[in-house]
C-alpha positions as CSV (number, residue, x, y, z in Angstrom):
1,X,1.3,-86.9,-109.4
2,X,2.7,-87.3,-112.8
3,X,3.7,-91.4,-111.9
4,X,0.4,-92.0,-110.3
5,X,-1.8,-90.4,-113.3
6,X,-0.1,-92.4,-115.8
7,X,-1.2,-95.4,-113.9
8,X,-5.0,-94.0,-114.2
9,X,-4.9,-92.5,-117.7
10,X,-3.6,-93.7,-120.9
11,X,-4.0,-90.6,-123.2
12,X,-2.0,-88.3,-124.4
13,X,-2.4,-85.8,-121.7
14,X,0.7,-87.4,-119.2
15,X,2.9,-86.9,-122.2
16,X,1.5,-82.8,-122.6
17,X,2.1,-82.3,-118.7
18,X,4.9,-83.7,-119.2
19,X,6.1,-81.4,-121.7
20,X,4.6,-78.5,-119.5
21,X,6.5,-79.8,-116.2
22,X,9.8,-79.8,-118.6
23,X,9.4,-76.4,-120.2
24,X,8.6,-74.7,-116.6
25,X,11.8,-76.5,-115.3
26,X,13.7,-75.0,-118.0
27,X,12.4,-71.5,-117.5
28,X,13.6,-71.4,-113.8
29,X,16.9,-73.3,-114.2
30,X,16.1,-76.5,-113.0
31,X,18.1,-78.0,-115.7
32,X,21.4,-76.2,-114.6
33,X,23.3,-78.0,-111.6
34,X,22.4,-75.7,-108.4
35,X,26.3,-75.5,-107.4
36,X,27.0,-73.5,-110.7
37,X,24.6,-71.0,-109.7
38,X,25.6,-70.0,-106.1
39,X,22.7,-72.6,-104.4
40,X,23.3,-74.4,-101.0
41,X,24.0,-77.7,-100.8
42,X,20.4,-79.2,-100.2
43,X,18.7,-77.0,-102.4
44,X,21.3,-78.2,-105.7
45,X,20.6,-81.8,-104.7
46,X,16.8,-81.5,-104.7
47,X,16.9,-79.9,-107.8
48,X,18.6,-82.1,-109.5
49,X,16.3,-85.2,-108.0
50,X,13.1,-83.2,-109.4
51,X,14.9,-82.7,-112.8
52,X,15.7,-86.0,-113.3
53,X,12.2,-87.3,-112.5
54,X,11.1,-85.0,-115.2
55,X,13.5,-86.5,-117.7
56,X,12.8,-89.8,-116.3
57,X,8.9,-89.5,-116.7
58,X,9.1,-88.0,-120.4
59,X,11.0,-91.1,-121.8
60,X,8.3,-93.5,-120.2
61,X,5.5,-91.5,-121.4
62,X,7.8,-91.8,-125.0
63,X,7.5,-95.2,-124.7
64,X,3.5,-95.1,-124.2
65,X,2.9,-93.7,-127.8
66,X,5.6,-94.9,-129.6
67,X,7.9,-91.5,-129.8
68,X,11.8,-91.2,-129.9
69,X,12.6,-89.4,-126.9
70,X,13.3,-86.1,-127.9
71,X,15.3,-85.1,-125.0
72,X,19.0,-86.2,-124.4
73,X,19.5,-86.8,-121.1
74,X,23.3,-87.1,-121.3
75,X,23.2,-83.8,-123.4
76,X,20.3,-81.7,-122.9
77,X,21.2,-80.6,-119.5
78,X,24.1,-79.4,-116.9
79,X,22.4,-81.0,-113.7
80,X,24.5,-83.6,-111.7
81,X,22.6,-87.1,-111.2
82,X,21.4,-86.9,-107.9
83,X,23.4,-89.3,-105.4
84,X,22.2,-92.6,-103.9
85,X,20.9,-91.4,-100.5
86,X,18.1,-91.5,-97.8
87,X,15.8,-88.0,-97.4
88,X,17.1,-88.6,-93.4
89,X,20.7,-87.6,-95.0
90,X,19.5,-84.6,-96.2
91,X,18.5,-81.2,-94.0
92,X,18.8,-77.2,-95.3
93,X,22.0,-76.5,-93.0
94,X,24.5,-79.4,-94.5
95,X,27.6,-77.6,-95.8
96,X,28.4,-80.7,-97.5
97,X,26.8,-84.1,-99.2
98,X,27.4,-87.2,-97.6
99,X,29.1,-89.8,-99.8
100,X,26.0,-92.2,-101.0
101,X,25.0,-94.5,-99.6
102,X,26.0,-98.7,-100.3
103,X,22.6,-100.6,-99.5
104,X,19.4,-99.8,-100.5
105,X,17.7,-96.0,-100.3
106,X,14.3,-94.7,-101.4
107,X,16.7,-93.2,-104.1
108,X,18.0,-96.4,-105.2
109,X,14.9,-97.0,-108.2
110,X,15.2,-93.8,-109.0
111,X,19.3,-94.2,-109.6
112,X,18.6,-97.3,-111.9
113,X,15.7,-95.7,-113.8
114,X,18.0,-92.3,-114.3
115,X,20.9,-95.3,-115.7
116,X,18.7,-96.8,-117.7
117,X,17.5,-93.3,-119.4
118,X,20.8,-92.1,-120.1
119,X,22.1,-95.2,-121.6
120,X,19.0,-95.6,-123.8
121,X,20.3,-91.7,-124.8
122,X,23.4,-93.4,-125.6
123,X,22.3,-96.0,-127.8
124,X,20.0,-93.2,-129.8
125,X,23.2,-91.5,-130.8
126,X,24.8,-94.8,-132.2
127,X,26.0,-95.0,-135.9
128,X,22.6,-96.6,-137.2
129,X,23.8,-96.8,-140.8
130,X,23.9,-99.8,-143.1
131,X,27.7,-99.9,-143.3
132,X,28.3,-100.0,-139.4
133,X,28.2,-103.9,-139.0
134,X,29.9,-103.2,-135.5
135,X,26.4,-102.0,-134.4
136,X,25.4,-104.9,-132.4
137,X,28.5,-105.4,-130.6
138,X,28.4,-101.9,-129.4
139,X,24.6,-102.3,-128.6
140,X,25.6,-105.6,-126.7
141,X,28.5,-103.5,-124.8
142,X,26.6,-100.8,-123.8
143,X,23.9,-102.6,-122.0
144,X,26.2,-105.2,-120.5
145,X,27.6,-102.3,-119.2
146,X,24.7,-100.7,-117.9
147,X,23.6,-104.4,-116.6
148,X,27.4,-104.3,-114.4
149,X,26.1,-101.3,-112.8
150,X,23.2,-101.9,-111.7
151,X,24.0,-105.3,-110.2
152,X,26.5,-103.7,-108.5
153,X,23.6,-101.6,-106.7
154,X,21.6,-104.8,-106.6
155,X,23.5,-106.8,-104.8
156,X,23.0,-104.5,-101.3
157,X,19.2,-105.1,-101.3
158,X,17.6,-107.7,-99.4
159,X,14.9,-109.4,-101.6
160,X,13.1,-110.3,-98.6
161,X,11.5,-106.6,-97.2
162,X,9.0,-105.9,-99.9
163,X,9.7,-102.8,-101.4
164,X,13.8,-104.1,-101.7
165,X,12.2,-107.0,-103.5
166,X,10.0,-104.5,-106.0
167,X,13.2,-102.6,-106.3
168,X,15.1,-105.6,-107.6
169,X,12.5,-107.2,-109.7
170,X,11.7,-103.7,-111.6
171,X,15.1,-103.0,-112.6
172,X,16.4,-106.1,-113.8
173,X,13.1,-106.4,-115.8
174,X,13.3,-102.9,-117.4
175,X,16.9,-103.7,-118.2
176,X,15.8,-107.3,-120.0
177,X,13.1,-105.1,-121.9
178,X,16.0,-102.5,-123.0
179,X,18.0,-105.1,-124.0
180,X,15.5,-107.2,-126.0
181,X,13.6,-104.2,-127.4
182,X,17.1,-102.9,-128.8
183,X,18.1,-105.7,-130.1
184,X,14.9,-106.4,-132.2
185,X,15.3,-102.7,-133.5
186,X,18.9,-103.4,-134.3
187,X,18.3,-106.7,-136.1
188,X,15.8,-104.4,-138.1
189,X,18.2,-102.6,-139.4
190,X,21.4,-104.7,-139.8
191,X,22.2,-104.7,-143.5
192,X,23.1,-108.6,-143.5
193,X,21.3,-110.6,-141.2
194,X,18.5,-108.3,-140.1
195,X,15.2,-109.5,-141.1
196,X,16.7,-113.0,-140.4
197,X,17.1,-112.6,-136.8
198,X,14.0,-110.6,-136.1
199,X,12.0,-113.5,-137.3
200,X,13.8,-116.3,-134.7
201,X,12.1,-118.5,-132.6
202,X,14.7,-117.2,-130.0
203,X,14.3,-113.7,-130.5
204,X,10.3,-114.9,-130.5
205,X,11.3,-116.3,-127.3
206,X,13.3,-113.8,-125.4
207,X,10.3,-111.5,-125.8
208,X,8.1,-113.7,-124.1
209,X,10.4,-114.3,-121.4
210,X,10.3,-110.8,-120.1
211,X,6.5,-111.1,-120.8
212,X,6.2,-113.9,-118.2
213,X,8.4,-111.7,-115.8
214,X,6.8,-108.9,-115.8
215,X,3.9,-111.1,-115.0
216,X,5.2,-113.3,-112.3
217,X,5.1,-110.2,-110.5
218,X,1.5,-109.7,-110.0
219,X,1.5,-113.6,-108.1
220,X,3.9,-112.5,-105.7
221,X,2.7,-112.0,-102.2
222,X,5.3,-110.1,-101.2
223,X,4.3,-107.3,-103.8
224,X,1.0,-107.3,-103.5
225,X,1.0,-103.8,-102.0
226,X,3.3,-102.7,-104.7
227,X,0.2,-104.1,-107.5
228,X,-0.7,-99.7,-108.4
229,X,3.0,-99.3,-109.8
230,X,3.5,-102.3,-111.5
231,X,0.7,-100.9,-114.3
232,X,2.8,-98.2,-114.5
233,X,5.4,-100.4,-116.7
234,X,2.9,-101.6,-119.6
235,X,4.8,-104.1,-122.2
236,X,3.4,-102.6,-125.2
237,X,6.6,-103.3,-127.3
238,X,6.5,-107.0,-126.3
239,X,2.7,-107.3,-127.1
240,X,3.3,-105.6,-130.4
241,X,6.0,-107.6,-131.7
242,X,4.8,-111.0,-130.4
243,X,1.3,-110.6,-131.9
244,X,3.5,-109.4,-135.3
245,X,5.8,-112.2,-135.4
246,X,2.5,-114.8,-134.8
247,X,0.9,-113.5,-138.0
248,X,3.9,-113.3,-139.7
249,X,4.8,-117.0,-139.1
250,X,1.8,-118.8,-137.6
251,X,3.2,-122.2,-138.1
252,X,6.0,-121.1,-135.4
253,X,6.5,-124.2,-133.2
254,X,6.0,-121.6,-130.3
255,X,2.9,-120.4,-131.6
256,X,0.7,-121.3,-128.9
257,X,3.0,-121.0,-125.9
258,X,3.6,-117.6,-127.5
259,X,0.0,-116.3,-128.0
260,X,-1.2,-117.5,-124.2
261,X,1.8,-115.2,-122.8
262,X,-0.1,-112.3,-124.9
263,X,-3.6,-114.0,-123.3
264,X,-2.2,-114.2,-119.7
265,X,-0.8,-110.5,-120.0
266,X,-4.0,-109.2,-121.3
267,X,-6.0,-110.6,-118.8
268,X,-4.4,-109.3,-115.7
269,X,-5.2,-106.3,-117.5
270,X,-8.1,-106.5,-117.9
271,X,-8.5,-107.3,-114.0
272,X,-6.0,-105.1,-112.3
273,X,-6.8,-102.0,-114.6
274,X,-9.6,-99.4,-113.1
275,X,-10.1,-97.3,-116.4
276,X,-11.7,-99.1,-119.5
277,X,-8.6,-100.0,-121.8
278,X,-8.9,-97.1,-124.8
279,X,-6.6,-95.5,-127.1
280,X,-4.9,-96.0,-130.5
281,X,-2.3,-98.3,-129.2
282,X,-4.8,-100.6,-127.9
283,X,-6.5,-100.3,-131.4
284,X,-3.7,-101.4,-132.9
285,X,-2.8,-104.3,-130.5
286,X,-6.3,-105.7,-130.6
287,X,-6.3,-106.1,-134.9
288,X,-3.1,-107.6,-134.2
289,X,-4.6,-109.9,-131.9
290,X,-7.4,-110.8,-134.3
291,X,-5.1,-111.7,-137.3
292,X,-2.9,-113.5,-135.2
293,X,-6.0,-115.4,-133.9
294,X,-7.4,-116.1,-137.4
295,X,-3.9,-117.3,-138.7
296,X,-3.7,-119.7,-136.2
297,X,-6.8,-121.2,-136.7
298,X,-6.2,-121.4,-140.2
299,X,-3.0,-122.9,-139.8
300,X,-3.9,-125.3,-137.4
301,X,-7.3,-126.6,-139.0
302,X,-4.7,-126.9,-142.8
303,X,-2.4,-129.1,-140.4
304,X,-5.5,-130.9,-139.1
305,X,-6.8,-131.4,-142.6
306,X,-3.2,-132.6,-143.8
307,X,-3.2,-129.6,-146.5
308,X,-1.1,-126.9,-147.3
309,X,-2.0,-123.6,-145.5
310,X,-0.9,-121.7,-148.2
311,X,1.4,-118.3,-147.9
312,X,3.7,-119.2,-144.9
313,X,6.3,-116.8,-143.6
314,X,9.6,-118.9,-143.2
315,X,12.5,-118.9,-142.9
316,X,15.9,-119.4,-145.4
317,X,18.6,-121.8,-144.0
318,X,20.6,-119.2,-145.8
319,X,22.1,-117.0,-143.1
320,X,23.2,-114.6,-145.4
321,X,18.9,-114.6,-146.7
322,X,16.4,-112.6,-145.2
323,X,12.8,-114.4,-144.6
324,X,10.8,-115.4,-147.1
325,X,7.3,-116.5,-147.8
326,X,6.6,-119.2,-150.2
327,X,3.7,-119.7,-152.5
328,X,3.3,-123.3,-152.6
329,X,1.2,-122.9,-155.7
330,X,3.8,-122.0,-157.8
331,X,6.7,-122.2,-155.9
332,X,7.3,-118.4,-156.0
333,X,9.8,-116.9,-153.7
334,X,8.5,-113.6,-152.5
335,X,10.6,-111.0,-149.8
336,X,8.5,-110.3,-147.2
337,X,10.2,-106.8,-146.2
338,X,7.0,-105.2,-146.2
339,X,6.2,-107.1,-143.7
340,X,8.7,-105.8,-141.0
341,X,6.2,-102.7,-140.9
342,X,6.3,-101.4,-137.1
343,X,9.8,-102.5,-136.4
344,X,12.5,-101.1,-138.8
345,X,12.0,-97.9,-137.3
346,X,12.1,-98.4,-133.7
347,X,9.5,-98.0,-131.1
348,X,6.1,-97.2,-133.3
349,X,4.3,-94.5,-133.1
350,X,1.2,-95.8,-132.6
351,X,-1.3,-92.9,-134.2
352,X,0.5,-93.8,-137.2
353,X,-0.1,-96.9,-136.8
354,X,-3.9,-96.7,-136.5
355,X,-3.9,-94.7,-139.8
356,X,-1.7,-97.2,-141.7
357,X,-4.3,-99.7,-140.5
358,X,-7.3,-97.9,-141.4
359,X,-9.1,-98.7,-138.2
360,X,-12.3,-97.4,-136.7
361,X,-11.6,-97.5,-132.9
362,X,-15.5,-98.5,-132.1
363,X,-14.7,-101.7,-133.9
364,X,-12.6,-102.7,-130.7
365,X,-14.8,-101.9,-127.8
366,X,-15.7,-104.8,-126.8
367,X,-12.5,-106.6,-127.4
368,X,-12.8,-108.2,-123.7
């Protein structure tokens, strides 16, 4: 219910029920590994497949509103992770589990999502200080890891029977978005380089990549049945720092190619989505959208008019410099830190974000 109501409701309640679901887990055990409390076989290894849907669900409903996960999974509990097998393998008499299974199960997505969870845990607990310049290597080594793994699992499914297919293309794209949404917040906070490499045409780029991805899906035939569960993986992130870096630096040579991803994405939802699109995230992703817009346009009718569009964010061929915006009219240097806003903390939290803004949500209506 929990993964089918997210898919129909964007408020806050799927992350309160989620909460609820947790907290009644906890209070009849679920979070303890069945075999260390006397349980059967079958009844420890559905217990721990419900727990880890719970865990699973509250880090995606984390991601909807911008929250740090506030549960561990590698720490906050003493369940097993389930195994890699079909419900067929699975009966109340078995005295013993089957080893799991090579090729592809109804268990398999669920594996890879449970990965992913637990090596986004890991990355939380990394050494975020200032001094630790090792802190992208050990990003980078983590999900390469994590990346091995799942190929490993991949490479049994066949791409042609449709729900193998929806299998593949979900986790590889939910491991490119862990991978570029980590590294953006670790350039954010790298002492050196930083604010340099969040502000990169190929950084720019690698977001819209796994934009078009996640996109391509909705033209493929062969998922077309699958179409309800893909708007369970909304690219909020990608939106938000796309629509950021375009107003940031609007004279980006992949400006345009840039801003139609953001137009493409919004307009399959805007046709695939049942429920009007509402909600402070949206808020915020809309006045981003209208800035980005109106610095376009400003920047493109300066170039049309041969003049000098004024404020541009750039760029220092300094590597050790962080980006700065230049004041043509007196040649003033000023950093443009301030302007690094929703991502030098990680994920936003997007309430916050509305109130930093100082929107009226009724403003944003009609935004379609």
């Amino acid at each position: 219910m929990q993964t089918a109501l997210r898919v129909q409701n964007s408020g806050r309640g799927i992350w309160t029920l989620n909460g609820l679901a947790i907290r009644a887990a906890q209070t009849i055990g679920l979070h303890r590994d069945g075999s260390k409390l006397g349980l059967s076989v079958f009844d420890s290894e559905i217990r721990r497949r419900v727990w880890w849907h719970f865990m699973g669900r509250d880090g995606r409903a984390a991601e909807d509103y911008g929250f740090q996960n506030i549960h561990s999974p590698s720490l906050a509990s003493g369940a097993a992770l389930p195994l890699n097998l079909d419900d067929a393998d699975l009966y109340p008499a078995m005295e013993r589990l089957p080893p799991p299974r090579v090729g592809w199960t109804r268990m398999t997505m669920a594996v890879v999502s449970i990965d992913v969870a637990k090596t986004w845990s890991k990355l939380l607990q990394l050494d975020c200080s200032p001094a630790n310049d090792s802190l992208e290597a050990t990003r980078a080594q983590i999900v390469g890891d994590l990346r091995r793994r799942t190929e490993k699992i991949l490479q049994h499914c066949t791409p042609v029977v449709p729900q193998q297919r929806m299998t593949v293309r979900i986790a590889r794209l939910i491991m490119r978005k862990l991978d570029v949404v980590t590294r953006q917040q670790w350039q954010a906070m790298s002492p050196s380089t930083g604010q340099r490499l969040l502000l990169t045409e190929e950084t720019l780029m690698d977001a819209v990549s796994v934009l078009d991805e996640a996109d391509s899906m909705w033209s493929d035939e062969l998922l077309r049945q699958f179409r309800w569960t893909m708007r369970s993986y909304p690219q909020y992130h990608l939106i938000l720092y796309i629509l950021w870096h375009l107003c940031i630096n609007p004279e980006s040579p992949h400006a345009a190619r840039a801003f139609d991803a953001v137009e493409d994405h919004l307009a399959q939802i805007r046709l695939q989505q049942d429920a009007p699109i509402r909600g402070s995230k949206w808020i915020v992703l809309m006045a981003l959208r209208s800035k980005a817009m109106s610095m376009r346009a400003k920047s493109q009718n300066h170039e049309a008019s041969g003049s000098n569009p004024g404020r541009v964010a750039c760029l220092s061929r300094d590597d050790d410099a962080a980006p700065r915006e230049i004041s043509p009219s007196d040649g003033e240097v000023v950093d443009v830190a301030v302007g690094m806003g929703p991502f030098d903390q990680g994920l936003p939290d997007w309430h916050t974000l509305v109130q930093d803004l100082q929107l009226d949500s009724t403003d944003f209506s009609l935004i379609f």
